[in-house]
C-alpha positions as CSV (number, residue, x, y, z in Angstrom):
1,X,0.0,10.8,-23.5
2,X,-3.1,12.8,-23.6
3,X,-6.2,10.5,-24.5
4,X,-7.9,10.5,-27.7
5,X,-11.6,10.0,-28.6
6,X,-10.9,6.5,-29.5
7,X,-9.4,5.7,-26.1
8,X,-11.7,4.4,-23.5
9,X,-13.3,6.8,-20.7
10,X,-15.6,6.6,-17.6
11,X,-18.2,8.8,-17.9
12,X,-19.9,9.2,-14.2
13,X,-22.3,11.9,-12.1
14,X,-20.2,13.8,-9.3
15,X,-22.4,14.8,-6.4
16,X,-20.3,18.2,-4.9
17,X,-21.1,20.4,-2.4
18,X,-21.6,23.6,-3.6
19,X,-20.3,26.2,-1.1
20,X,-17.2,24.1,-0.1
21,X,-16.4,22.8,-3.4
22,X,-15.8,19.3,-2.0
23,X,-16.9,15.9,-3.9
24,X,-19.7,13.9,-1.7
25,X,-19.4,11.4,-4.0
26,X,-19.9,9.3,-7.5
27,X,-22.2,7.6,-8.8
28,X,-20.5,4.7,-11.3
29,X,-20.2,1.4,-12.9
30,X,-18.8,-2.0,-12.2
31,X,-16.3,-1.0,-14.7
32,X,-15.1,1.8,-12.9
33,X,-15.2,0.0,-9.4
34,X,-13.2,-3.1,-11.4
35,X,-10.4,-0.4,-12.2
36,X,-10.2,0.3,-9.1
37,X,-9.8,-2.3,-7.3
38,X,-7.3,-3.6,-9.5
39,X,-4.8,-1.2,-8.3
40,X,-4.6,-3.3,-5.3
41,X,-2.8,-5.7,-7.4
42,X,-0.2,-3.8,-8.7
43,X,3.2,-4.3,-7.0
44,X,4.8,-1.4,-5.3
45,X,7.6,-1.1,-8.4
46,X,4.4,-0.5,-10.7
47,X,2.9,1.8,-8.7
48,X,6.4,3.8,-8.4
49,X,6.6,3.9,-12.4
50,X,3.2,4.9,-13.4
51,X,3.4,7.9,-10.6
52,X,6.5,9.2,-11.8
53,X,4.6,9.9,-15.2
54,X,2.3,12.3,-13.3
55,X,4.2,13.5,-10.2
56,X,5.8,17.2,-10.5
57,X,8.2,18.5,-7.7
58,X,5.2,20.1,-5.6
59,X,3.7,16.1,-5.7
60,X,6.3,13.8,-5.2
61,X,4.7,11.0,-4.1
62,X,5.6,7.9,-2.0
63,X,8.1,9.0,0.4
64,X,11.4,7.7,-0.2
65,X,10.3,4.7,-2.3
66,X,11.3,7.0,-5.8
67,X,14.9,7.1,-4.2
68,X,14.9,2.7,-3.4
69,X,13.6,2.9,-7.4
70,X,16.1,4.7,-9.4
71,X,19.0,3.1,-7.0
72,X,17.8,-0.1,-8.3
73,X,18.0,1.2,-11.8
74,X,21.5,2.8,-11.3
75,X,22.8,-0.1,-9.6
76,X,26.0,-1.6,-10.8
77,X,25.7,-5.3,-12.8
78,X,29.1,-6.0,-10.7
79,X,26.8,-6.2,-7.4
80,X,24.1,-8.8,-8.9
81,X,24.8,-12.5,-8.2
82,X,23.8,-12.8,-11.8
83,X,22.7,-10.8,-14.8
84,X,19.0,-10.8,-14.8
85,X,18.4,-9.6,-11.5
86,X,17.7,-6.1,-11.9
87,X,15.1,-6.7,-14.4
88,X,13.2,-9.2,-12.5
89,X,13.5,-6.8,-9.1
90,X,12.0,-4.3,-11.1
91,X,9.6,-5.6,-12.9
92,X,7.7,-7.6,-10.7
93,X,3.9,-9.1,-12.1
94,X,1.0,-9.6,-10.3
95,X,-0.9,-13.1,-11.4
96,X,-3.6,-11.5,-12.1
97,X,-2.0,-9.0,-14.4
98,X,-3.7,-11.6,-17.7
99,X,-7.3,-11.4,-16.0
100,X,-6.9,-7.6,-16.2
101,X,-6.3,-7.3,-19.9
102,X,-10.4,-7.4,-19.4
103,X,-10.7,-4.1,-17.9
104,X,-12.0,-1.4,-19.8
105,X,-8.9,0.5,-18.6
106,X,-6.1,-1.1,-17.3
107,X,-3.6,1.2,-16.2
108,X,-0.8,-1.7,-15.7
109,X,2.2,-0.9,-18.2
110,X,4.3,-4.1,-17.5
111,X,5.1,-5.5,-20.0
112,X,3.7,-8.4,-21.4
113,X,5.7,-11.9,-20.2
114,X,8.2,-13.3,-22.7
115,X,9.7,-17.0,-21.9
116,X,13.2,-17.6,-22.9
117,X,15.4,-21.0,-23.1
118,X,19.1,-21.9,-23.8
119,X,20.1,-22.0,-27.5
120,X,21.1,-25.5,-27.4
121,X,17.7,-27.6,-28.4
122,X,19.2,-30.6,-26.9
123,X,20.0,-29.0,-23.5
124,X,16.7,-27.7,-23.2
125,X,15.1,-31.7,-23.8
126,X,18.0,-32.8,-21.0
127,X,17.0,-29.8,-18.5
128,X,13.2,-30.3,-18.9
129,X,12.9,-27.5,-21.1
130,X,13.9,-24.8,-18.1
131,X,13.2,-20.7,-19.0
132,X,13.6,-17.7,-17.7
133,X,11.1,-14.4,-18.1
134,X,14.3,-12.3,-19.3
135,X,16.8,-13.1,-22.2
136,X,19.6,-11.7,-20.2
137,X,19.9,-15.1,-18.0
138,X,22.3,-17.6,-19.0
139,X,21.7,-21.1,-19.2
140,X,22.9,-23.7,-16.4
141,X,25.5,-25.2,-19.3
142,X,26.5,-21.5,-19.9
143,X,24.8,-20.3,-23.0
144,X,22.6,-17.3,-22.8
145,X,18.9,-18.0,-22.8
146,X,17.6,-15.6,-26.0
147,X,15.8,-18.2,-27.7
148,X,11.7,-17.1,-27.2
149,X,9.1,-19.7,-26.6
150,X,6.0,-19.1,-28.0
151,X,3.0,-19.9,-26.0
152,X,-0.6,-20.4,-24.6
153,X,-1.3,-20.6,-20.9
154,X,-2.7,-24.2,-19.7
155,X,-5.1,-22.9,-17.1
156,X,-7.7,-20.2,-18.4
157,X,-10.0,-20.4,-15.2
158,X,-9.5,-16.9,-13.9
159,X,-10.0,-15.9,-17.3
160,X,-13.5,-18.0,-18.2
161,X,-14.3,-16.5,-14.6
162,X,-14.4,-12.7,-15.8
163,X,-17.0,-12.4,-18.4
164,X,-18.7,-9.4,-18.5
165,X,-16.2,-7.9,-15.7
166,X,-13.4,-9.1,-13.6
167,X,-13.8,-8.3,-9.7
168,X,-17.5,-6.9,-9.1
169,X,-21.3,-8.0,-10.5
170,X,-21.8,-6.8,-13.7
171,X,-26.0,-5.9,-12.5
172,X,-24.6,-3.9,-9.4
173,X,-23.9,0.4,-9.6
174,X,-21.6,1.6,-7.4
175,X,-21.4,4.9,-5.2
176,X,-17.2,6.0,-4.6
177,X,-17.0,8.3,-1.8
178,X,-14.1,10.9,-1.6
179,X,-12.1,9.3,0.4
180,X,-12.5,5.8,-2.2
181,X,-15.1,3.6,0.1
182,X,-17.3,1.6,-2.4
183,X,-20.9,1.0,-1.7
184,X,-23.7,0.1,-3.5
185,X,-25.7,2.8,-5.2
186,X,-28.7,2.4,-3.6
187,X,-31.2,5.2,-1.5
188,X,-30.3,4.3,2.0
189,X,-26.3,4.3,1.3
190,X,-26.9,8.0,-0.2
191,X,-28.8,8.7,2.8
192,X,-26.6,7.8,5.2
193,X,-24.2,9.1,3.4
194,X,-25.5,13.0,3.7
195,X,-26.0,12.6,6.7
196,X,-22.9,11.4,7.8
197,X,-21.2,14.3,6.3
198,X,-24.1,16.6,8.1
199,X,-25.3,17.4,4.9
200,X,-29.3,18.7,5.5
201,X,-30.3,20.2,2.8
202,X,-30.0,19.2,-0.9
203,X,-30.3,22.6,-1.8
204,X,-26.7,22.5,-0.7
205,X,-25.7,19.9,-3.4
206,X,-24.9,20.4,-6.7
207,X,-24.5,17.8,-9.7
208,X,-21.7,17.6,-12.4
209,X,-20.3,15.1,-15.0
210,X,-16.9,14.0,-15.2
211,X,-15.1,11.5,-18.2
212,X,-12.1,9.2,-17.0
213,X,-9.5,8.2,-19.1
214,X,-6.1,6.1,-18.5
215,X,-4.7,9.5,-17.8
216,X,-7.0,10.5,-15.0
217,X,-6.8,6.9,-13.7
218,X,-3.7,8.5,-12.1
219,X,-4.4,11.8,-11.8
220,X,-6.6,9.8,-9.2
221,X,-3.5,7.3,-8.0
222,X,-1.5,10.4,-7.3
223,X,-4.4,12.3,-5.5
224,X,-4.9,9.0,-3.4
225,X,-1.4,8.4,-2.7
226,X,-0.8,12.7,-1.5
227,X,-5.1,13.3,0.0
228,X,-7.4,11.8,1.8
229,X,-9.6,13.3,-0.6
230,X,-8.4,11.9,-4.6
231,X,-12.0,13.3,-6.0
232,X,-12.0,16.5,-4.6
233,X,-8.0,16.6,-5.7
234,X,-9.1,16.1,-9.0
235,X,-12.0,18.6,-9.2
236,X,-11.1,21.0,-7.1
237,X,-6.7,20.6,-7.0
238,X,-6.4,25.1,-6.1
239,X,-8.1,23.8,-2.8
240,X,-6.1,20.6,-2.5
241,X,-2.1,21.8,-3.6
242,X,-1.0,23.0,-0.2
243,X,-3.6,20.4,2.2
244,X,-1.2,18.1,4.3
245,X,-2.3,14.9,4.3
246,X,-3.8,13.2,7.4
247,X,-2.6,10.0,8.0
248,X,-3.7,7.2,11.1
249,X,-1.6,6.1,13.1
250,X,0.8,2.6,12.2
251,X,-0.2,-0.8,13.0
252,X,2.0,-3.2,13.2
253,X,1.3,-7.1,12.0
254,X,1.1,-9.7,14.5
255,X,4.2,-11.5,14.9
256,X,2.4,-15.0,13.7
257,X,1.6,-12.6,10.3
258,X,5.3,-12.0,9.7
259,X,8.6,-13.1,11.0
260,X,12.2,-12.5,10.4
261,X,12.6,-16.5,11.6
262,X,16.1,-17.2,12.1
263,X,17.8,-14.1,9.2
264,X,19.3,-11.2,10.9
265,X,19.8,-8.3,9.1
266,X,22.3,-5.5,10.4
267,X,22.4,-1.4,9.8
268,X,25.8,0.6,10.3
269,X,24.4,4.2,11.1
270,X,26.6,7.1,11.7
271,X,25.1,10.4,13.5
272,X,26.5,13.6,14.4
273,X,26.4,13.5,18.4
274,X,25.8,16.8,19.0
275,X,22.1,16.6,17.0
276,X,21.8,13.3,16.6
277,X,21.6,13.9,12.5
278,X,21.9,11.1,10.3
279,X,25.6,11.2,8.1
280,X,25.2,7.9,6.9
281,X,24.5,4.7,6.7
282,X,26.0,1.4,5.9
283,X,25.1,-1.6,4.9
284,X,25.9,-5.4,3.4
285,X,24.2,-6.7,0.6
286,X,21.7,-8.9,2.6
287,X,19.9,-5.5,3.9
288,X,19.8,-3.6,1.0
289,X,17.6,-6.4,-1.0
290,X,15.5,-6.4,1.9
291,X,15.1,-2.7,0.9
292,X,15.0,-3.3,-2.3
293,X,12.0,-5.9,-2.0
294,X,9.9,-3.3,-0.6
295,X,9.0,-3.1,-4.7
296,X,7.6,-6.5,-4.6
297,X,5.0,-6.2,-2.6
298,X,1.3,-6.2,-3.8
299,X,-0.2,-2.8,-2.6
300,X,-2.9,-4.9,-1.2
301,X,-0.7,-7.0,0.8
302,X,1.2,-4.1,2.0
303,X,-2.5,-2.6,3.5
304,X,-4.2,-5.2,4.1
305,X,-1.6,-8.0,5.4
306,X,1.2,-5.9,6.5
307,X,-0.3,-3.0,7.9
308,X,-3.9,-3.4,9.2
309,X,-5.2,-1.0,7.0
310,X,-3.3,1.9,8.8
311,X,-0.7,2.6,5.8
312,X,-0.4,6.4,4.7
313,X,-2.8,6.5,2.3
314,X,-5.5,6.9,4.0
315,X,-8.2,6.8,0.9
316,X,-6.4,3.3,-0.6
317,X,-7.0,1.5,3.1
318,X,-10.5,2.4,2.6
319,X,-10.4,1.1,-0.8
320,X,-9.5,-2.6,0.2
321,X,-11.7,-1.8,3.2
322,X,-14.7,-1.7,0.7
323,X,-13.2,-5.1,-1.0
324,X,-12.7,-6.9,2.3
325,X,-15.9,-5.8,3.6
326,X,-18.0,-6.8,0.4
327,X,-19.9,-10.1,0.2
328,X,-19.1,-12.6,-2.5
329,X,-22.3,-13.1,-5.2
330,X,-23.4,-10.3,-4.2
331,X,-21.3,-7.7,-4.9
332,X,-18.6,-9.2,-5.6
333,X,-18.4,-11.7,-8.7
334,X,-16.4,-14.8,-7.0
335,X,-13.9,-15.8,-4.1
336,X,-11.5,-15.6,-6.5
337,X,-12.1,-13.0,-7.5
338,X,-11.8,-11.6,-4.2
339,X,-8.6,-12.8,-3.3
340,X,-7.0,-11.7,-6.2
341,X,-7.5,-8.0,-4.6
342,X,-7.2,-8.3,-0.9
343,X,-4.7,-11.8,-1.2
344,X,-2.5,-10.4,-4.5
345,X,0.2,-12.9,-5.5
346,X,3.1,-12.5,-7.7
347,X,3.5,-14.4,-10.9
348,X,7.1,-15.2,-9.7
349,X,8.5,-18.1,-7.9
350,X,11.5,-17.3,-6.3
351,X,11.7,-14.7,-3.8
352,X,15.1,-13.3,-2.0
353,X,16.0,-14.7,1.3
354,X,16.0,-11.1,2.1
355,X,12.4,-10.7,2.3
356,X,10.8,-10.7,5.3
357,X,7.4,-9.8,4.5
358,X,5.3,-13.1,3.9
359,X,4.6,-12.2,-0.1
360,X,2.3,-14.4,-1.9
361,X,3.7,-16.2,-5.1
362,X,2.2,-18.9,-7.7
363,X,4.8,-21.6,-7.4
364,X,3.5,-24.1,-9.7
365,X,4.9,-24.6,-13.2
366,X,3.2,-24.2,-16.6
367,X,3.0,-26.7,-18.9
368,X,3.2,-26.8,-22.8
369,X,3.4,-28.8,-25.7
370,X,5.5,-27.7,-28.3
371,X,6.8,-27.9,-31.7
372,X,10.3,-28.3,-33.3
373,X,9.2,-26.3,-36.6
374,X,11.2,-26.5,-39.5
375,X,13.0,-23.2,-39.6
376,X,14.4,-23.8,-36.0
377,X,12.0,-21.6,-34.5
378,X,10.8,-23.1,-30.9
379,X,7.3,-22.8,-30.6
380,X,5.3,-23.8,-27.8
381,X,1.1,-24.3,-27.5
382,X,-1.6,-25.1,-25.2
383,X,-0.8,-29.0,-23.5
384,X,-4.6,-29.7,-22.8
385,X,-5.1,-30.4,-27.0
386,X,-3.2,-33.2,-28.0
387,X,-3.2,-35.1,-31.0
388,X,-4.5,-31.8,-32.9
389,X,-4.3,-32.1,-36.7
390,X,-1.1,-30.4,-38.0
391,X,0.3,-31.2,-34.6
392,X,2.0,-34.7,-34.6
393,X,5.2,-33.7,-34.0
394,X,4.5,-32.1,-31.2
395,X,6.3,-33.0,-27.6
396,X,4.9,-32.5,-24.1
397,X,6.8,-31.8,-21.5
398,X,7.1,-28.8,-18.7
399,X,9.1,-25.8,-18.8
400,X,10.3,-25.1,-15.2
401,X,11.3,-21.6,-14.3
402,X,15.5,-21.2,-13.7
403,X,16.4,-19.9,-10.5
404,X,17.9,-16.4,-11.0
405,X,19.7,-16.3,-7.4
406,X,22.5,-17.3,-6.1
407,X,22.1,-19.1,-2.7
408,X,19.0,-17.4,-2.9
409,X,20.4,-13.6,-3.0
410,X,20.0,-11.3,-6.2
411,X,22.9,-9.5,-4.7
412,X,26.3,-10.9,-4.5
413,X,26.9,-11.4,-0.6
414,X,30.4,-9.3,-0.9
415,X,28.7,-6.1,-2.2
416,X,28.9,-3.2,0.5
417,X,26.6,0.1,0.3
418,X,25.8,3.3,1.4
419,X,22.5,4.9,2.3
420,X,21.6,8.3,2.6
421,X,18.5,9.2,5.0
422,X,15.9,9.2,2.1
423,X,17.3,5.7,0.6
424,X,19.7,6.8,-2.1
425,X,21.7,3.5,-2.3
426,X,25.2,3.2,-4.1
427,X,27.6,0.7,-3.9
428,X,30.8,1.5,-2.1
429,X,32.7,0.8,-4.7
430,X,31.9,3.8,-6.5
431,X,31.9,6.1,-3.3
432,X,35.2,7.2,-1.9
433,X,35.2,7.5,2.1
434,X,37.3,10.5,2.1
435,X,35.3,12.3,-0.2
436,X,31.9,11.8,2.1
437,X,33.7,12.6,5.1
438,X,34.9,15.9,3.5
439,X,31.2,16.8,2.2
440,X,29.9,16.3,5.8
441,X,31.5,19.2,7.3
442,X,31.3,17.6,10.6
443,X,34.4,17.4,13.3
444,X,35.4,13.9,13.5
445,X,35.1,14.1,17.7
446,X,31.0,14.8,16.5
447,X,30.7,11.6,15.1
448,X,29.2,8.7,16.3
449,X,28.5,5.5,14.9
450,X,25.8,2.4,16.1
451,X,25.2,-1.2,14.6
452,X,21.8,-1.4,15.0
453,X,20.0,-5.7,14.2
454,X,16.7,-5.0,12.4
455,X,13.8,-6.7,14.1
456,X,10.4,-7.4,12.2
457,X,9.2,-4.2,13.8
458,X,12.2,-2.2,12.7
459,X,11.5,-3.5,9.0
460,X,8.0,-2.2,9.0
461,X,8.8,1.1,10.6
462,X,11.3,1.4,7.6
463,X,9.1,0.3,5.1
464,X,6.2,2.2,6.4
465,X,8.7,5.5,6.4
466,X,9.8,4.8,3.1
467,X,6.0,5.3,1.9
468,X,5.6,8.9,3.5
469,X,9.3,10.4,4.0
470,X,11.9,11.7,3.1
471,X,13.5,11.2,6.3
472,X,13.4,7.3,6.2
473,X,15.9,6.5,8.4
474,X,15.5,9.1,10.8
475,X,11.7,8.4,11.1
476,X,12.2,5.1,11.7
477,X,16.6,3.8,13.1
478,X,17.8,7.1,13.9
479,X,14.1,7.6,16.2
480,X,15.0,3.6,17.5
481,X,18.6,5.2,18.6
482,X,17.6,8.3,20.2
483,X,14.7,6.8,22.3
484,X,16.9,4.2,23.8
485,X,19.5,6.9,24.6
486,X,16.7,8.5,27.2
């Protein structure tokens, strides 16, 4: 949606280089820096979303993840262990998605949280008032959980933290480089900077002004997720279009950072011998939510915690770079404040089995007091104001979030699926065997197949190949296969 003069913008100085029509860099707020650093927040199933608003054909972002997305989305109800799984795999929530209401522009469209409990009032008092986050879940004693509780959060700490901004100090201006490192805006950092980039003479330099809106919040997402160069996309995108991206080389996570522990997960792969081309893949249930919790993760656990700061986009591991790097009063407004950018938790408690990325969640409960009003309605409010006037019929007690899994799966164990190279997953129910191995074109005696067991290095080589190709599997099993063939 195209913004309007009533939406807010970020109005900032671009320093460019005149000859090479290349952004230096700009010169902006705490507002601006707050925006965007909160994208480090944003789960990877967020990020998918807003960039398939902006991304055309000739800028499809983010690898293979689009594929991992709308397979989620297609996926058959028959292969959830229960109803509400889909939604909740899809719409994960960072915890600090209420302390970024402050922003001047947020560009987070998750929806705002809803709590749900069974219909049957006196269940709800037996069960310590359990709820769910979507009104498809049914109710341990059966009944579906569509009744809405109305609410105020208990703790408002990260909120009374935030005034006047919510990640940076409020007296500080900021200088964003092209490539998204943050520094303060003083003489020596533009200095150094020049000089750095060999820049001699200022005759060189020109000046322009540029206005931000929630639209070109991802204009500038996109740019960082396809460049190293977002501002320079953005102003100049005739010289950007047809630029191949630069990426650094992987790092892997220590193995004390992440571990598969005791869970084995297993990859059927079939490849045509005679060019070792992936035909397919197969796989049980217990794999593909691995895949599918590759949506889960915080960007900035993904950079920061999972991959060194060596993930393909280059520009965002610069951006938590300048977070990581930045001292706390200074700079930045609060520890807190800090973590909630470079340490991003989800506001969920239950995480697959499945996931074997260490992923940060809030795990205690909320509490509430609430009302029994008249009409039936359920009504819940804030547990730290007892006794209030108008209020003496009010209960206290603690609404504990249901478990949505199954033995801790979202998928049903017995679902089998398919994979194509670029993660197009269906279940094999709806496939028909005969049908692939006709569209293959491939004599049988070409055909070979290999069980391959996922290690903790094979599930970031997949997840880091998911980000940047389209050639997932290849890039990261079929590569494992052929190098151990030598």
């Amino acid at each position: 949606m195209a913004a309007t003069s009533s939406e807010p913008k970020f109005s900032f100085k671009l320093v460019v280089h005149k000859e090479k029509n290349k952004v230096i860099y700009a010169e902006v707020n705490n507002h601006f820096v707050d925006t965007l650093f909160s994208i480090m927040t944003l789960p990877m199933a967020t990020i998918v979303r807003l960039l398939r608003k902006r991304s055309s054909e000739k800028l499809k972002a983010i690898g293979s993840l689009n594929n991992v997305y709308d397979s989620l989305v297609n996926l058959s109800k028959n292969c959830l262990s229960s109803e509400e799984n889909k939604w909740i795999m899809l719409n994960p929530r960072s915890s600090s998605y209420e302390v970024c209401k402050k922003l001047q522009i947020n560009i987070d469209d998750t929806t705002p949280m809803k709590y749900f409990i069974c219909q049957d009032m006196g269940c709800s008092r037996r069960s310590g008032a359990r709820y769910s986050t979507c009104n498809l879940a049914k109710c341990y004693c059966g009944l579906q959980m569509d009744r809405e509780v109305k609410y105020e959060e208990l703790d408002d700490n990260a909120r009374d933290d935030c005034d006047g901004g919510v990640f940076v100090s409020d007296v500080t201006k900021f200088i964003v480089t092209d490539d998204l490192r943050v520094m303060p805006n003083t003489l020596g950092c533009s200095f150094q900077l020049l000089r750095d980039q060999g820049i001699t003479e200022v005759n060189d330099l020109g000046n322009r002004t540029m206005d931000m809106g929630h639209d070109q919040i991802l204009d500038l997402l996109q740019g960082a997720v396809l460049f190293k160069y977002p501002l320079s996309y953005m102003v100049f995108p005739e010289n950007m279009v047809n630029t191949t991206k630069v990426t650094s080389d992987f790092k892997h996570v220590t193995s004390n950072e992440a571990d598969t522990g005791s869970k084995k997960l297993t990859l059927k792969v079939t490849l045509q011998k005679s060019t070792s081309k992936l035909l397919y893949a197969e796989a049980d249930s217990d794999f593909v939510e691995f895949v599918f919790g590759f949506l889960e993760i915080p960007l900035g656990t993904l950079i920061g915690n999972l991959m060194n700061c060596s993930s393909p986009f280059e520009s965002l591991n610069n951006l938590y770079s300048s977070v990581s790097n930045s001292s706390i009063d200074e700079y930045l407004k609060s520890s807190n404040a800090k973590n909630m950018v470079v340490k991003p938790e989800l506001e969920q408690k239950y995480i697959s089995v499945n996931q074997l990325f260490p992923i940060s969640v809030i795990t205690a409960s909320k509490c509430y007091c609430h009302s029994y009003l008249k009409d039936g309605a359920y009504n819940a409010s804030v547990a730290r104001y007892p006794n209030r006037e108008g209020h003496k019929d009010e209960m206290f007690c603690t609404l504990s979030l249901k478990d949505p899994r199954v033995d801790g799966r979202y998928l049903k164990t017995s679902a089998k699926f398919m994979l194509t190279d670029d993660l197009v997953i269906t279940s094999v129910a709806s496939t028909s065997p005969f049908d692939i191995l006709c569209n293959l074109k491939v004599p049988l005696t070409d055909v070979e197949e290999h069980t391959v067991n996922i290690t903790i290095e094979d599930a970031l080589n997949i997840l880091d190949a998911s980000l940047k190709s389209s050639l997932a599997l290849t890039d990261s099993i079929v590569k494992k296969i052929t190098e151990t063939k030598k």
